[in-house]
Structures are given as C-alpha cells and as structure tokens.
N, C-alpha and C positions, 0 to 999 in steps of 0.2 A: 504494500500500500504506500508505505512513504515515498520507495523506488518512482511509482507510478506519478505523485504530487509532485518530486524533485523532475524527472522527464518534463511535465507538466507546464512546469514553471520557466525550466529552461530551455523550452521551444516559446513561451509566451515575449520573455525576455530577449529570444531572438528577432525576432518579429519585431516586436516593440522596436529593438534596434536596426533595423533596416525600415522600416518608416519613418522613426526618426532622420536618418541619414537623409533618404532621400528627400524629404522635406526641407533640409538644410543648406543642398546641392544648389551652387548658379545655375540660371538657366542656362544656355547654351548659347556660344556667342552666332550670330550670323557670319555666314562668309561668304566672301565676294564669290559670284558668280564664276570666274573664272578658276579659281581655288576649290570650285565644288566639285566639279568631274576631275580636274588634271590640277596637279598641284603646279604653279609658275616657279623657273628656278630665279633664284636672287644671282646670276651670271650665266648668261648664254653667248655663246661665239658661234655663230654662224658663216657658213662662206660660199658666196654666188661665184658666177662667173668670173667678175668681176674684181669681188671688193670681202674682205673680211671683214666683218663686224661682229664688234662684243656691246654687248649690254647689260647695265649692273645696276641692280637696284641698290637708291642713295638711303642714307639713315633718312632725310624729309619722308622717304616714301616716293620721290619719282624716279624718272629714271635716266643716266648717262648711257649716253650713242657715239661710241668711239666706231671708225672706219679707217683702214688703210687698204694699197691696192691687196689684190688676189695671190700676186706672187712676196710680198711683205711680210717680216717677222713682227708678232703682235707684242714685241719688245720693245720694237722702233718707235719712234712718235708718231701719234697718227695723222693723215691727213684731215682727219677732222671729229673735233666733240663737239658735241649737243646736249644739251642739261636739261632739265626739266619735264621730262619726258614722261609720258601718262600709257600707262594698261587701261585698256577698255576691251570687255567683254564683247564677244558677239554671238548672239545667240546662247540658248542654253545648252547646247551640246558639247561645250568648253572651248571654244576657238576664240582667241580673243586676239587684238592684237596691239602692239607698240605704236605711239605719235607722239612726233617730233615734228616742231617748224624751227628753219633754220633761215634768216635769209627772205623772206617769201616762198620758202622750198618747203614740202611737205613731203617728209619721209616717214610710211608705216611699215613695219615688220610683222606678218601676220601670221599668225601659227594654226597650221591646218591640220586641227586633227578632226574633224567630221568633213569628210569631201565626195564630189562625185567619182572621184578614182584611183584607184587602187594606187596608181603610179604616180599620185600629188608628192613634190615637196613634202618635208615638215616645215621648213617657213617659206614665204614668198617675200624678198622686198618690193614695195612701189613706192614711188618719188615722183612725185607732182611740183610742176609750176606754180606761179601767180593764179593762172587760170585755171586752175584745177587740171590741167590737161597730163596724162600720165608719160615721164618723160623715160623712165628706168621700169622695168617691169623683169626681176630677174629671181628666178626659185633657187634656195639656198639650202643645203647640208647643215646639221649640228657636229663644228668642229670640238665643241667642250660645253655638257652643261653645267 
C-alpha cells in the first residue's frame, strides 16, 4: 500500500513538473523567412564566369560585397566593396537573395534553391543600370561557404 501512494505521488510530482516547465518556456522566436527552409551562411564566395565574389554578413546585420576578376586570389585587394547590403527573401520556398546599389548600379546575388531545372546554378549574379536594364547576367558556383 505505501509502495503504491509513494509510485502515486511520484508520477503526480512529475507531471506537476513538466507543466510547470512548460509554462515557464519563451515562446519561440520568429524567423526570417529565408532562415526557415535553408539556413543563410554569414560568408559565401561564389565564382561566375567572370568575377569572384565573397559576401559576409556585418555585426549591423547587412551585408559586404567584395569582387575581384575570375582568375584573382581572394587575398589580393578587390576591385570593388559595397556595404550595406540587404537579404531579402523570395518566396516561401527559401530562395532569397543579396542587394547592393553601388554607383547607380544595382547588383543582386540570388540563391536558387527552388527552380524550374534541375541544371540551375546555386547562385545567379544580375547587375543593373540606372535604368533598371540588366547589364551582367552570369550563374555562379559556391567556391566557400
């Protein structure tokens, strides 16, 4: 009988203690949209035809667009950075991607993981004019993420 009351009490006291708990638990933070499917790295180096580029998320939270040419050690100085640079989500299926204005130039790095084909890139760069008109249109490799 006592057996049975001490069992008793120490499943009630368990219990009690895990409703406790979770009652005391944060809720749960939201996360950005693009961090929901695919996690974004804080340093990606990609490389097009063309041009290597790295990109590193800043302590503010945006983000640096270093570029040099294609055949270039990414030791050397680059021929160009860009700061302030924003992640934007697209769509929910986690494709999101990098923007930077430089100049009047508008350079995104778009990361295609939902696409119509099998043989997509994982990133594509485009580079736009004043005019919005697309002047660089080149699919890139991840040389380091």
């Amino acid at each position: 009988m006592i057996k049975k009351i001490l069992i008793g009490t120490l499943c009630i006291a368990q219990f009690s203690l895990i409703s406790a708990t979770s009652f005391n638990e944060k809720p749960t933070e939201r996360i950005n949209t693009s961090e929901k499917f695919q996690k974004v790295p804080k340093t990606v180096i990609i490389k097009t035809k063309k041009f290597k580029i790295r990109i590193d998320l800043q302590p503010n939270g945006k983000y640096l667009y270093q570029a040099w040419g294609a055949n270039s050690k990414i030791t050397s100085k680059p021929n160009m950075i860009i700061s302030d640079g924003e992640l934007t989500p697209d769509g929910s299926g986690g494709n999101y991607y990098y923007d930077f204005t430089n100049k009047g130039y508008h350079y995104q790095i778009w990361r295609n993981y939902l696409t119509d084909s099998a043989n997509k890139a994982p990133y594509t760069l485009v580079v736009s004019d004043e005019t919005g008109k697309t002047i660089v249109e080149q699919d890139g490799q991840v040389v380091k993420k």
